[in-house]
ZADO-1210 file (C-alpha; in nm, 4 decimals, padded with zeros to 6 digits):
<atoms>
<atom x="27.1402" y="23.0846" z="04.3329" code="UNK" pos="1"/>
<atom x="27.4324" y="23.0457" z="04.5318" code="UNK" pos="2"/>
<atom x="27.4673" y="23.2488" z="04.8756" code="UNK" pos="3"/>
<atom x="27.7883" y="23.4245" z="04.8287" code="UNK" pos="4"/>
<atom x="27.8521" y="23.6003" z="04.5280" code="UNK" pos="5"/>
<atom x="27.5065" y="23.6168" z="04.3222" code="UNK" pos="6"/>
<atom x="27.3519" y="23.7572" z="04.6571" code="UNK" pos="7"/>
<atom x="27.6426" y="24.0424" z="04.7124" code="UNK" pos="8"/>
<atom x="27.5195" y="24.1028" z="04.3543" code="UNK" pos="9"/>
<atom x="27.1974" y="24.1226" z="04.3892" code="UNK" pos="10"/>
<atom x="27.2223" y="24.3556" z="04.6878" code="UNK" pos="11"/>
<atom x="27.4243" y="24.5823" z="04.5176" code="UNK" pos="12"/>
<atom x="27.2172" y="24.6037" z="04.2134" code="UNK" pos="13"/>
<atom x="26.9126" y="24.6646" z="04.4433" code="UNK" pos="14"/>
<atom x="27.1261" y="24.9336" z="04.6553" code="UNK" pos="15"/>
<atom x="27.3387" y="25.1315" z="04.4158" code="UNK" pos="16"/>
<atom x="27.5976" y="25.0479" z="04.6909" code="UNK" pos="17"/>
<atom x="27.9682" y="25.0162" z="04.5882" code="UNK" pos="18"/>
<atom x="28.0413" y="24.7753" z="04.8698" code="UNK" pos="19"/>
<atom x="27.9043" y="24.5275" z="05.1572" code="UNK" pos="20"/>
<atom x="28.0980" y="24.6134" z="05.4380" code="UNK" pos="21"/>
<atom x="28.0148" y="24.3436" z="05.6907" code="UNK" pos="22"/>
<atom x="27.7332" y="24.1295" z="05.7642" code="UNK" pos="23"/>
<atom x="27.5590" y="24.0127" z="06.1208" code="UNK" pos="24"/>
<atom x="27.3188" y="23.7048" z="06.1418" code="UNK" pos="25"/>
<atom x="27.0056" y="23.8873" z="06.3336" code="UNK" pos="26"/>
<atom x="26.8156" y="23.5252" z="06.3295" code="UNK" pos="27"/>
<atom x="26.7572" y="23.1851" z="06.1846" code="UNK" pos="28"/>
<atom x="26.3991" y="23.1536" z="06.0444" code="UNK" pos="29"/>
<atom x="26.2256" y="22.9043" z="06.1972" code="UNK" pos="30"/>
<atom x="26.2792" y="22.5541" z="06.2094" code="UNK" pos="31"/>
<atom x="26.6017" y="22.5956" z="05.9785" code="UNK" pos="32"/>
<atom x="26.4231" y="22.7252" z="05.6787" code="UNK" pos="33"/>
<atom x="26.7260" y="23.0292" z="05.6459" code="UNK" pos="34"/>
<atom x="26.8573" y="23.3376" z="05.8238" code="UNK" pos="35"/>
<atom x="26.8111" y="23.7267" z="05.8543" code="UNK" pos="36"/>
<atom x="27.1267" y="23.9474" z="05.7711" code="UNK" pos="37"/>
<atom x="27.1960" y="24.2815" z="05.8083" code="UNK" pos="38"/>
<atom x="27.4045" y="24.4029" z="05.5791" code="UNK" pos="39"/>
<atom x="27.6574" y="24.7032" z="05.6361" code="UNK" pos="40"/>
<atom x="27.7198" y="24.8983" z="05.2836" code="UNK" pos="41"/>
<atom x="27.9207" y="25.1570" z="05.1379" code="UNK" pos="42"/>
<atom x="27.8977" y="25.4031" z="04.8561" code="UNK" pos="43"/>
<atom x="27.4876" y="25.3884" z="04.8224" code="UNK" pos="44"/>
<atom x="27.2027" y="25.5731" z="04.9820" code="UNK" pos="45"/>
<atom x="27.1505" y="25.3029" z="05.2428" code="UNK" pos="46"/>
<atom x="27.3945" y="25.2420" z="05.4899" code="UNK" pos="47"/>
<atom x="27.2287" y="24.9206" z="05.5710" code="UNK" pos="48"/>
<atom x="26.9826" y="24.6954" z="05.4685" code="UNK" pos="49"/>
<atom x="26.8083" y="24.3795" z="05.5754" code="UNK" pos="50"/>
<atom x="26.8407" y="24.0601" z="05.4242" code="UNK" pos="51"/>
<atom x="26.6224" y="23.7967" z="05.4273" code="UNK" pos="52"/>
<atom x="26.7169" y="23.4685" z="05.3070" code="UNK" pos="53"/>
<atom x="26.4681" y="23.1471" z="05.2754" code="UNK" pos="54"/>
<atom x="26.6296" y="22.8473" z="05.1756" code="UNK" pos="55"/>
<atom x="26.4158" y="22.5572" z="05.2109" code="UNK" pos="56"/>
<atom x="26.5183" y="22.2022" z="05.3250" code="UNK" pos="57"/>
<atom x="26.3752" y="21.9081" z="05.2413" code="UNK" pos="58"/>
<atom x="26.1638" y="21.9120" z="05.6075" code="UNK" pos="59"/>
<atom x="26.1835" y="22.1303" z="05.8381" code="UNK" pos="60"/>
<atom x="26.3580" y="22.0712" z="06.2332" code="UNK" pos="61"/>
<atom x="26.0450" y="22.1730" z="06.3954" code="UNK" pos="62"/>
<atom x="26.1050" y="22.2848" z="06.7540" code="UNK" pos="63"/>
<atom x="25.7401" y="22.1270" z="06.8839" code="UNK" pos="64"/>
<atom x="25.8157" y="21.8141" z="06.6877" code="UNK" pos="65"/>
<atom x="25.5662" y="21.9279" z="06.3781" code="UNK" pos="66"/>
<atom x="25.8102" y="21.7824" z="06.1157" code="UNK" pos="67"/>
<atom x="25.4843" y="21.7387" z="05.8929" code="UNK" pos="68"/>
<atom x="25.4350" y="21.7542" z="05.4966" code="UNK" pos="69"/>
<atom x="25.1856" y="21.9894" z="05.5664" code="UNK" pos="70"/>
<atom x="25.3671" y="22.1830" z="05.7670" code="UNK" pos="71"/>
<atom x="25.6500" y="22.2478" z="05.5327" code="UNK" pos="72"/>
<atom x="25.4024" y="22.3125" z="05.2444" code="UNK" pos="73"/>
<atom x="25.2748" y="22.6112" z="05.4819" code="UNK" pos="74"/>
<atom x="25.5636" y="22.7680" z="05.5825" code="UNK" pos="75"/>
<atom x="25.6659" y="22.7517" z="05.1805" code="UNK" pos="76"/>
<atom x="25.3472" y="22.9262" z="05.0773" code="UNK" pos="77"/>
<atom x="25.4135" y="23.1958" z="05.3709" code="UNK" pos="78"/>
<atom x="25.7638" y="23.2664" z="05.2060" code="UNK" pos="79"/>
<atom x="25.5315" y="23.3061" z="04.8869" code="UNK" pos="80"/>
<atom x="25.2620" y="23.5096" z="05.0447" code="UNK" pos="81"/>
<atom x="25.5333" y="23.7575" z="05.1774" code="UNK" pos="82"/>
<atom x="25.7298" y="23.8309" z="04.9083" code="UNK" pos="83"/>
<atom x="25.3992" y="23.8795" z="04.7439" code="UNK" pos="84"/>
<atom x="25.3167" y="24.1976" z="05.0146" code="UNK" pos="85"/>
<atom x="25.6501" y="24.2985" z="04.9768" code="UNK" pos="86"/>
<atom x="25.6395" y="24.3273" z="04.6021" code="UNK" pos="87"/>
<atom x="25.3084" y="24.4363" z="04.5641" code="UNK" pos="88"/>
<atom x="25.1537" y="24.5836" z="04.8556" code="UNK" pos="89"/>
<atom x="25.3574" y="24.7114" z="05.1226" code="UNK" pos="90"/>
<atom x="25.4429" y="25.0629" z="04.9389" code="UNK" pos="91"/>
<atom x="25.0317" y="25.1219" z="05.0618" code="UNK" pos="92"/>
<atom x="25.0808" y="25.1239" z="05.4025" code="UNK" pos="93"/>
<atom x="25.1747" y="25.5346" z="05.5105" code="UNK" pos="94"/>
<atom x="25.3638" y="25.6915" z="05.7912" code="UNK" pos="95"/>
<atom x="25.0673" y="25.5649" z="06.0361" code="UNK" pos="96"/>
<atom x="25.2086" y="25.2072" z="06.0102" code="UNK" pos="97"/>
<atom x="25.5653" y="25.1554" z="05.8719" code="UNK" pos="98"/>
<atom x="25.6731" y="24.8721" z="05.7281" code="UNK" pos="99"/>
<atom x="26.0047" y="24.7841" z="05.5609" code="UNK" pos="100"/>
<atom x="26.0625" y="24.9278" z="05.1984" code="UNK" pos="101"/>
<atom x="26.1221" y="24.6598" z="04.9278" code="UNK" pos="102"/>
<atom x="26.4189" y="24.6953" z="04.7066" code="UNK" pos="103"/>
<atom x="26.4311" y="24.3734" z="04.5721" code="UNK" pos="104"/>
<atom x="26.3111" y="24.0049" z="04.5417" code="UNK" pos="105"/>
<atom x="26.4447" y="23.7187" z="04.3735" code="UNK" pos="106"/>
<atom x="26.3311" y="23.3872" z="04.3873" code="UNK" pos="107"/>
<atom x="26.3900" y="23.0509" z="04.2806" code="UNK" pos="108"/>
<atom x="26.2539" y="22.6578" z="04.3224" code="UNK" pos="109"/>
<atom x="26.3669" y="22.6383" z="04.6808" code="UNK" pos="110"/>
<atom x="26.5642" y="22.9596" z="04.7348" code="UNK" pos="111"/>
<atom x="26.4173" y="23.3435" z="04.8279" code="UNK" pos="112"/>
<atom x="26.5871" y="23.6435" z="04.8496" code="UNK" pos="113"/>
<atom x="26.4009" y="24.0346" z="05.0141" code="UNK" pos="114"/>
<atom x="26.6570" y="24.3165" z="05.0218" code="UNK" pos="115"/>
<atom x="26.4590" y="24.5276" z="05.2760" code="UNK" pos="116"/>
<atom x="26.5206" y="24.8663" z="05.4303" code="UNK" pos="117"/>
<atom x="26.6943" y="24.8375" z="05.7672" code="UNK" pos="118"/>
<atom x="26.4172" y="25.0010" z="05.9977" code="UNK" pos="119"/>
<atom x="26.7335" y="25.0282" z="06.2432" code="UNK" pos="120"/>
<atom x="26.8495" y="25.2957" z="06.0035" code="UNK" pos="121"/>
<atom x="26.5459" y="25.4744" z="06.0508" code="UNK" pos="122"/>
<atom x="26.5107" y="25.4436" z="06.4199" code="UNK" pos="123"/>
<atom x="26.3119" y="25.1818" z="06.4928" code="UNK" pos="124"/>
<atom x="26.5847" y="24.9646" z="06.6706" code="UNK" pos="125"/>
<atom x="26.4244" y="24.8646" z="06.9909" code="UNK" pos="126"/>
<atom x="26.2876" y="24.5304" z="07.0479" code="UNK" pos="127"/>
<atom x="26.0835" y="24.4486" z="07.3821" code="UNK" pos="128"/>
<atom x="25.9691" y="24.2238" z="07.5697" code="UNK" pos="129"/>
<atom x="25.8413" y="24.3488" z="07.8348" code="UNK" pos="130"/>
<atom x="25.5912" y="24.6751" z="07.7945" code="UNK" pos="131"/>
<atom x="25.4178" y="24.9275" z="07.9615" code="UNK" pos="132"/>
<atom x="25.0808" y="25.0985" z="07.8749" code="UNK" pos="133"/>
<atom x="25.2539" y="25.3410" z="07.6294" code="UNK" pos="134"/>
<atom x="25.3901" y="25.0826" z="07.4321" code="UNK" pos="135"/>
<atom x="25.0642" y="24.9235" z="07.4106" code="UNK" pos="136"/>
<atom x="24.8855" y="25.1277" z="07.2577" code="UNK" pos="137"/>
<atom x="25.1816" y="25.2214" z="07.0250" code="UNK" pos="138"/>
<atom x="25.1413" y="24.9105" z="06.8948" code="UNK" pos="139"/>
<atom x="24.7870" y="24.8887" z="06.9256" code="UNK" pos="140"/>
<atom x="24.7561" y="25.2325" z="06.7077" code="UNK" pos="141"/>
<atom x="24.9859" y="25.0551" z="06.4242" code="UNK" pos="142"/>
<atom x="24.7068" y="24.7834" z="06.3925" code="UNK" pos="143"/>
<atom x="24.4234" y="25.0272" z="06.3834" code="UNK" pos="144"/>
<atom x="24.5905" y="25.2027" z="06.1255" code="UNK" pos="145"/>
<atom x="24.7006" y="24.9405" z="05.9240" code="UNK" pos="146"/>
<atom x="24.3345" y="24.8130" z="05.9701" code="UNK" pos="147"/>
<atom x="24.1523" y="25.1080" z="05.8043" code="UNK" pos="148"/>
<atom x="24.4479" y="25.1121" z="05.5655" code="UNK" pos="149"/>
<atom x="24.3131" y="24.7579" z="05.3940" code="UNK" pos="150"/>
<atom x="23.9299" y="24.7477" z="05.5374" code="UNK" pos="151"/>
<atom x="23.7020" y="24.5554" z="05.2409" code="UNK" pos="152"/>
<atom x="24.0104" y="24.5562" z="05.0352" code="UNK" pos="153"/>
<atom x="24.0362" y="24.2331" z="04.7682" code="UNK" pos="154"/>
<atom x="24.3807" y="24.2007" z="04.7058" code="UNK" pos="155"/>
<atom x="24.4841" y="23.8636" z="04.5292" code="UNK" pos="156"/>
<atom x="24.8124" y="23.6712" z="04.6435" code="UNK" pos="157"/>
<atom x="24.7766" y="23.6747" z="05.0001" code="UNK" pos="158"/>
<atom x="24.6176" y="23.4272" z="05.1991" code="UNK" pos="159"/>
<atom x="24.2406" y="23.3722" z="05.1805" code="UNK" pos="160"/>
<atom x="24.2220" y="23.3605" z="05.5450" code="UNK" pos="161"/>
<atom x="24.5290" y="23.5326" z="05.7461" code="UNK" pos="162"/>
<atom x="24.6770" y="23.3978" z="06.0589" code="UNK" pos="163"/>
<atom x="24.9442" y="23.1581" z="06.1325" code="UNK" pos="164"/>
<atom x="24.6841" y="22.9647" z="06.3182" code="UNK" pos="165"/>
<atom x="24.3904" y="22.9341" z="06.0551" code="UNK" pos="166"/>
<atom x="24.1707" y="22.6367" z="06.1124" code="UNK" pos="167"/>
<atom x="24.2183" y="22.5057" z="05.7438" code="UNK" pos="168"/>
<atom x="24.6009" y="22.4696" z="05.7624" code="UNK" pos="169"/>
<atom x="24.6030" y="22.3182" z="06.1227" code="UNK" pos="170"/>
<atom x="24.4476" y="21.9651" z="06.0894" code="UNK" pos="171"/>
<atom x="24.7176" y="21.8092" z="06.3086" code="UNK" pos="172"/>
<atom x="24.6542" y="22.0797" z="06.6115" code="UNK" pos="173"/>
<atom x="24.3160" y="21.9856" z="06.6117" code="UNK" pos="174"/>
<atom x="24.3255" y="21.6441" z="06.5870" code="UNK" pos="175"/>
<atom x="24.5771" y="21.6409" z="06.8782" code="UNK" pos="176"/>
<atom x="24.3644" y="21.8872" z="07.0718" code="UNK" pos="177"/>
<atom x="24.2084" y="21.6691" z="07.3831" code="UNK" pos="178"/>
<atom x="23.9774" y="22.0065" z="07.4686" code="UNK" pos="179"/>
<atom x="23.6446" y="21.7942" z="07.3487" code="UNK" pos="180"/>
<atom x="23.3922" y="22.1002" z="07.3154" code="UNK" pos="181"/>
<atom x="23.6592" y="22.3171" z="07.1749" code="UNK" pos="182"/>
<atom x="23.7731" y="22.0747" z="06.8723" code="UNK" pos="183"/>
<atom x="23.3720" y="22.0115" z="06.7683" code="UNK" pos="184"/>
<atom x="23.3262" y="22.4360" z="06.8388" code="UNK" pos="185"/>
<atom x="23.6569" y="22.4645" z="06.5937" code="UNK" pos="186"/>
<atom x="23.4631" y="22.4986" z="06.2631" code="UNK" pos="187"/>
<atom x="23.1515" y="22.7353" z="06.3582" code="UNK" pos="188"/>
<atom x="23.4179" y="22.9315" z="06.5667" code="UNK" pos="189"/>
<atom x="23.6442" y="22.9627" z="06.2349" code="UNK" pos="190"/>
<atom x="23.3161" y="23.0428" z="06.0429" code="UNK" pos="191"/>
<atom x="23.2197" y="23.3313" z="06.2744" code="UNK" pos="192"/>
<atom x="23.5099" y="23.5075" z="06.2028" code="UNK" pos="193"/>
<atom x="23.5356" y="23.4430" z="05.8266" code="UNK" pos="194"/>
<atom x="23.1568" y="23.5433" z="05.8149" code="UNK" pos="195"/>
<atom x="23.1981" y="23.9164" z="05.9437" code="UNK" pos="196"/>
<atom x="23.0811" y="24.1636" z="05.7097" code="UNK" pos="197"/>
<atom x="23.3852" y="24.4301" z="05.7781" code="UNK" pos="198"/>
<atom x="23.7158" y="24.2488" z="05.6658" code="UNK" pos="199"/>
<atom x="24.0540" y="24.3691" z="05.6159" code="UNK" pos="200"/>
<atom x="24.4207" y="24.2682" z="05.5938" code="UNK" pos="201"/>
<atom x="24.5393" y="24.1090" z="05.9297" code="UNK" pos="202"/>
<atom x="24.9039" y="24.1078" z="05.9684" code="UNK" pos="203"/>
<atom x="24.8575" y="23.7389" z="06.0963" code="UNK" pos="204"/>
<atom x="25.1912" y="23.7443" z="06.3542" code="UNK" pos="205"/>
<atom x="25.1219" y="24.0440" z="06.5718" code="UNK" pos="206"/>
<atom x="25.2879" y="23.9943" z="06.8507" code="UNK" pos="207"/>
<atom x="25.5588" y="24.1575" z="07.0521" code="UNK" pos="208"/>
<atom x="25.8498" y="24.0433" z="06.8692" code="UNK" pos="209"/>
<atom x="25.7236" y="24.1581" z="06.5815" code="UNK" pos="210"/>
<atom x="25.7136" y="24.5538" z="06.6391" code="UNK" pos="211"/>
<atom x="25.9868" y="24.7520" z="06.6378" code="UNK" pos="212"/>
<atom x="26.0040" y="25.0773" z="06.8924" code="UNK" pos="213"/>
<atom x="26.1596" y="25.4228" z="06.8031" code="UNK" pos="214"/>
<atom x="26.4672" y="25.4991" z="06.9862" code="UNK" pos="215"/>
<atom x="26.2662" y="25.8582" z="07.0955" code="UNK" pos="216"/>
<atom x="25.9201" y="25.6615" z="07.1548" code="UNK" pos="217"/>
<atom x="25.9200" y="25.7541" z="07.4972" code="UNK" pos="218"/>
<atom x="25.8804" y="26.1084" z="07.4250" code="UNK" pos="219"/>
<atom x="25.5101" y="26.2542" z="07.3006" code="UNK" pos="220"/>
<atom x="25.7033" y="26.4512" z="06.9861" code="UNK" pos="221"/>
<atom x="25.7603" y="26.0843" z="06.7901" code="UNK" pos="222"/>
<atom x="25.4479" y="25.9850" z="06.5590" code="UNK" pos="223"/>
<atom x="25.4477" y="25.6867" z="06.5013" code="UNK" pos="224"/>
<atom x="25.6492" y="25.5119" z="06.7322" code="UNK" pos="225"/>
<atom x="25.6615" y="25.1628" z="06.6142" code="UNK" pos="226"/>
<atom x="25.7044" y="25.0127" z="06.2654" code="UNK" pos="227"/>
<atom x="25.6244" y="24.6307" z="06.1798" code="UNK" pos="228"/>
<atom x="25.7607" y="24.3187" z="06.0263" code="UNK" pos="229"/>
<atom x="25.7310" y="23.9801" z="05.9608" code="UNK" pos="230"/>
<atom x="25.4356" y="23.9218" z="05.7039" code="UNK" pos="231"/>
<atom x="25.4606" y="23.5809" z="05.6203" code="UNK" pos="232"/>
<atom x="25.0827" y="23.4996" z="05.7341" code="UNK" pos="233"/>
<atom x="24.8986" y="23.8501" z="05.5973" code="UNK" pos="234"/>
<atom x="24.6230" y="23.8113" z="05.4631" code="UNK" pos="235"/>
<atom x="24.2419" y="23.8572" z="05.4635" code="UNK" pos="236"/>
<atom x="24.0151" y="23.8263" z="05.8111" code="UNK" pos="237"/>
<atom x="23.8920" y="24.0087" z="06.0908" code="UNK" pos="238"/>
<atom x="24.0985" y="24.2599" z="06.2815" code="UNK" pos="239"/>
<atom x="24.0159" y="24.1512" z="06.6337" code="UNK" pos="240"/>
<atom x="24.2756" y="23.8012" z="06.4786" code="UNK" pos="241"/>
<atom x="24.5555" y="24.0524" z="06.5274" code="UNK" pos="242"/>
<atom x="24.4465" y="24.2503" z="06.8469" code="UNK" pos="243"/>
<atom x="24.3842" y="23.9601" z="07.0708" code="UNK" pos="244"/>
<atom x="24.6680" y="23.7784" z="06.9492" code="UNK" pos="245"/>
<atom x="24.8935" y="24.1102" z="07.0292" code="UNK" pos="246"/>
<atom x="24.7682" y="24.1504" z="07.3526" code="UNK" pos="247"/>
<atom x="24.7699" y="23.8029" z="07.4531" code="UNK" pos="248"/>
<atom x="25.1288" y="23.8280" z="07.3395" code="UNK" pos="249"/>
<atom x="25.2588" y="24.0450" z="07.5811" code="UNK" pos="250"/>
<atom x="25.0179" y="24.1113" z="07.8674" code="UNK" pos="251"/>
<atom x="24.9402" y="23.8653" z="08.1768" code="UNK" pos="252"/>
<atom x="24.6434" y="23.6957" z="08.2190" code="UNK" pos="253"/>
<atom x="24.5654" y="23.8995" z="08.4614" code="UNK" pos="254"/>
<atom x="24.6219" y="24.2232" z="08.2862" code="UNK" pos="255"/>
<atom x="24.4312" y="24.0637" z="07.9567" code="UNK" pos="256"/>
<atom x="24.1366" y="24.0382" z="08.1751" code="UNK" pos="257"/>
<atom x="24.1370" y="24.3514" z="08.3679" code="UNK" pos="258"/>
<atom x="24.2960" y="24.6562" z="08.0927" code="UNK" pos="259"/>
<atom x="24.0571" y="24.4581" z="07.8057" code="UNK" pos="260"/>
<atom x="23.7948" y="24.7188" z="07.7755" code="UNK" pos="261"/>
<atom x="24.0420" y="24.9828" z="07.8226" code="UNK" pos="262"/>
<atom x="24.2360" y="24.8701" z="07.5204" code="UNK" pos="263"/>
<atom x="23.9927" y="24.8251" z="07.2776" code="UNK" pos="264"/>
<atom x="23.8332" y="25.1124" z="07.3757" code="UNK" pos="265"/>
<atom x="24.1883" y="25.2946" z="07.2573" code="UNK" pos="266"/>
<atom x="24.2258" y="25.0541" z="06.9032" code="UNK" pos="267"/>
<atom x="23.8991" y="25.1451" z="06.7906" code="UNK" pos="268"/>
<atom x="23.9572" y="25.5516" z="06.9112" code="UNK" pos="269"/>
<atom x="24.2258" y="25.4911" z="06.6753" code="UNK" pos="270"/>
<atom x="24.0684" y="25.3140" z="06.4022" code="UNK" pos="271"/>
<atom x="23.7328" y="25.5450" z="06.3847" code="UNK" pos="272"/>
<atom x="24.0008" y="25.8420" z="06.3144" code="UNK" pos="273"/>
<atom x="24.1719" y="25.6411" z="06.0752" code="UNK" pos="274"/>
<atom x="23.8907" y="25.5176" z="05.8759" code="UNK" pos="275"/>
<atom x="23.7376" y="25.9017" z="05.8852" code="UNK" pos="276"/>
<atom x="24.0977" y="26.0501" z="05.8072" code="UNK" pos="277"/>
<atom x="24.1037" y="25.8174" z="05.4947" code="UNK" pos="278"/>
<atom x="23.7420" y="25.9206" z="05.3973" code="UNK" pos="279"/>
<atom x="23.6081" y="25.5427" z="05.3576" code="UNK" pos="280"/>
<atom x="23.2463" y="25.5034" z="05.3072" code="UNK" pos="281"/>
<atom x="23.1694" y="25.2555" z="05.5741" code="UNK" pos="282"/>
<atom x="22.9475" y="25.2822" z="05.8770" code="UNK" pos="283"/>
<atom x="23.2495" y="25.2774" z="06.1452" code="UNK" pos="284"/>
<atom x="23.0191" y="25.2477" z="06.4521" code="UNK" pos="285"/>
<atom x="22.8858" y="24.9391" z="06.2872" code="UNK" pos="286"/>
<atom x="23.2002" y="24.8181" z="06.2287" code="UNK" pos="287"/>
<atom x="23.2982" y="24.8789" z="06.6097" code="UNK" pos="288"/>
<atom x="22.9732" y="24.6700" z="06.7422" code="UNK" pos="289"/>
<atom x="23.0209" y="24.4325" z="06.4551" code="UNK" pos="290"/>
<atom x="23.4015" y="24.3766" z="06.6161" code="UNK" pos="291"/>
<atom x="23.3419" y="24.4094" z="06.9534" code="UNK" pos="292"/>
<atom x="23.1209" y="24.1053" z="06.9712" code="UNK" pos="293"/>
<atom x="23.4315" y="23.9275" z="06.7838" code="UNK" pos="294"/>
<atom x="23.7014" y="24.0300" z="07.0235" code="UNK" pos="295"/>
<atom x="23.6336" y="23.6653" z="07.2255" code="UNK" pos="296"/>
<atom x="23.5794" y="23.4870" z="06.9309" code="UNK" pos="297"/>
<atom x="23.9161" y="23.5577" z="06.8104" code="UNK" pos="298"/>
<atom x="24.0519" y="23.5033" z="07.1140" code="UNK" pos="299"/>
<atom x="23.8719" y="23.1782" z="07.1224" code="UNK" pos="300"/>
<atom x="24.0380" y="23.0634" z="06.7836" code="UNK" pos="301"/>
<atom x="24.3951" y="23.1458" z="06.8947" code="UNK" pos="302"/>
<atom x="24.3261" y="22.9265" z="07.2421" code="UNK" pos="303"/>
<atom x="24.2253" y="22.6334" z="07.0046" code="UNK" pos="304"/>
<atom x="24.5383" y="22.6379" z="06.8065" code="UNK" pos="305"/>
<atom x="24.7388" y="22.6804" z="07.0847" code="UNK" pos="306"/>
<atom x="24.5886" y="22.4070" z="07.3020" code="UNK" pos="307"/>
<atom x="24.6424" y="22.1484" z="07.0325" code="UNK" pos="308"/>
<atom x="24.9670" y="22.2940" z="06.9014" code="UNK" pos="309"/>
<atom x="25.1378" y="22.2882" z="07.3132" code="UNK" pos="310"/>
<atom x="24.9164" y="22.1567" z="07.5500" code="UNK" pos="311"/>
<atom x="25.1330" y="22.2967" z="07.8344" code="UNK" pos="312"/>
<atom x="25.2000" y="22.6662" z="07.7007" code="UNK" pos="313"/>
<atom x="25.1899" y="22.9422" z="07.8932" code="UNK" pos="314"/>
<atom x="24.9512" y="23.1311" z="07.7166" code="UNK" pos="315"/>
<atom x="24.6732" y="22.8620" z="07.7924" code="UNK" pos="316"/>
<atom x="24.5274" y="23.0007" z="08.1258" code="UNK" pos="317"/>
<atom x="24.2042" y="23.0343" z="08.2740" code="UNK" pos="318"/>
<atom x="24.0800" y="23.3961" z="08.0958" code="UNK" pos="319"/>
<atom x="24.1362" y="23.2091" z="07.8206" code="UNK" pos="320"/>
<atom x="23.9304" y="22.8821" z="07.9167" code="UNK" pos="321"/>
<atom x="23.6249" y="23.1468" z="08.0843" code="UNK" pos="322"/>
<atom x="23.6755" y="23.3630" z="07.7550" code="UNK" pos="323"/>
<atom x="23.6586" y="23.0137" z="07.5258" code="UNK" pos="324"/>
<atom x="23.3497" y="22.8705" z="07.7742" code="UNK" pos="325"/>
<atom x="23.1351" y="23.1450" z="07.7167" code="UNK" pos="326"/>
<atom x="23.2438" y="23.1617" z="07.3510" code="UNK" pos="327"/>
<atom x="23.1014" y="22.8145" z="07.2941" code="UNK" pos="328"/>
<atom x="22.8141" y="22.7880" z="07.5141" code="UNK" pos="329"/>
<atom x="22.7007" y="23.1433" z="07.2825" code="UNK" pos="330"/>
<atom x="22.7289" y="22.9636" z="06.9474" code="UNK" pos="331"/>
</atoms>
């Protein structure tokens, strides 16, 4: 397909709209692999949509350098894997934790097209990066609910294992990683989490960026006050993968270490409502203990990737090392 005229068509088939009024680049995907539009329409029920367009080069410009067959295989099956959710999932998740509506995907050998709803539209239109306690746990309830949403759930299409940083697509991270203990602690570390008896759907890329506030969540009248996107790496695992990864996204390491018990005493508040409100059949204080004890391990996992992946990242700090050190030495 062609960018111009096949893609107006497609949106406005997907739409009803008469007319796309303008168009504004949001972002280039990752290492040049297409861009996000929003798209300004006339004549339909949306006044705007999102439009995300993966056109995949032969290899990838890789910011870190990671200009790898591999690579580009991965970040082909996560184009895959997403307009997979889109298609066939997403339309489960409920008002606890919004996600973009789908209205249409079409793809091709090296070409994708998702016509989302513009979560703008619906006001979600802040981005952050920088937080405070309330937006925390705003976006600490969407994972809780999203959680109990997809706990024991077998749904086929997604990845096996979710995360962006799994241990079977990141052979060249480890191999690069000089942390001795923590490359030869990789595997059992990977199988702790893949062995916990309470699984669900983690989103995979929960981190800051990736939330999107209400324009009224500082007030106590807006429920829920973030939505989510970005669901290229969803896919089965452990929900303490998404929890330490969010709050390692956007807390210090100082704050990781001392608000920790604090906020996961609030996720799994959240997630023991959720998983009663939905009426599962699951032992949720089991669950809790079951996660708890993962919290570090997950941690632990992230701190691998990200030590082999950029040695000098800010992220890698010593919480993390006293975190990863006891991790190991517990195996």
């Amino acid at each position: 397909m062609t960018m111009l005229r096949e893609i107006a068509e497609i949106v406005l088939s997907a739409t009803g709209a008469l007319k796309i009024e303008s168009s504004t680049v949001i972002q280039s995907l990752w290492s040049g692999y297409g861009e996000i539009v929003r798209l300004e329409l006339s004549g339909g029920i949306h006044s705007s949509v999102i439009l995300k367009h993966i056109k995949l080069p032969d290899i990838g410009d890789h910011p870190r350098g990671w200009n790898t067959s591999l690579s580009h295989q991965r970040k082909i099956r996560s184009y895959q894997v997403e307009a997979h959710w889109y298609q066939h999932y997403a339309a489960l998740c409920g008002d606890d934790c919004i996600v973009p509506v789908c209205l249409s995907v079409n793809a091709a050998a090296s070409e994708t097209v998702l016509v989302l709803t513009d979560l703008d539209a619906k006001g979600f239109d802040i981005r952050k990066s920088n937080v405070e306690i309330g937006d925390v746990y705003a976006c600490l309830d969407w994972l809780a609910s999203f959680h109990a949403s997809f706990l024991n759930s077998d749904l086929p299409g997604l990845w096996e294992c979710g995360s962006y940083w799994h241990l079977d697509t990141r052979p060249d991270e480890l191999e690069a990683l000089d942390d001795v203990a923590l490359r030869e602690a990789a595997p059992l570390i990977d199988q702790k989490l893949k062995q916990a008896r309470y699984q669900t759907l983690v989103h995979g890329d929960a981190k800051l960026a990736n939330f999107c506030f209400h324009q009224s969540c500082s007030t106590d009248t807006v429920s829920p006050k973030v939505a989510a996107v970005d669901f290229q790496y969803i896919g089965r695992g452990c929900g303490m993968k998404d929890v330490a990864y969010f709050i390692g996204s956007c807390l210090y390491e100082d704050e990781c270490e001392a608000m920790e018990a604090e906020l996961l005493d609030h996720y799994f508040s959240v997630l023991t409502e959720r998983v009663e409100q939905k009426g599962l059949t699951l032992d949720v204080a089991d669950l809790e203990s079951e996660w708890r004890a993962l919290y570090p391990v997950a941690w632990a996992d992230f701190h691998r990737f990200i030590k082999g992946w950029s040695p000098g990242h800010w992220k890698i700090n010593s919480y993390s090392e006293r975190l990863t050190a006891d991790v190991i030495k517990n195996l």
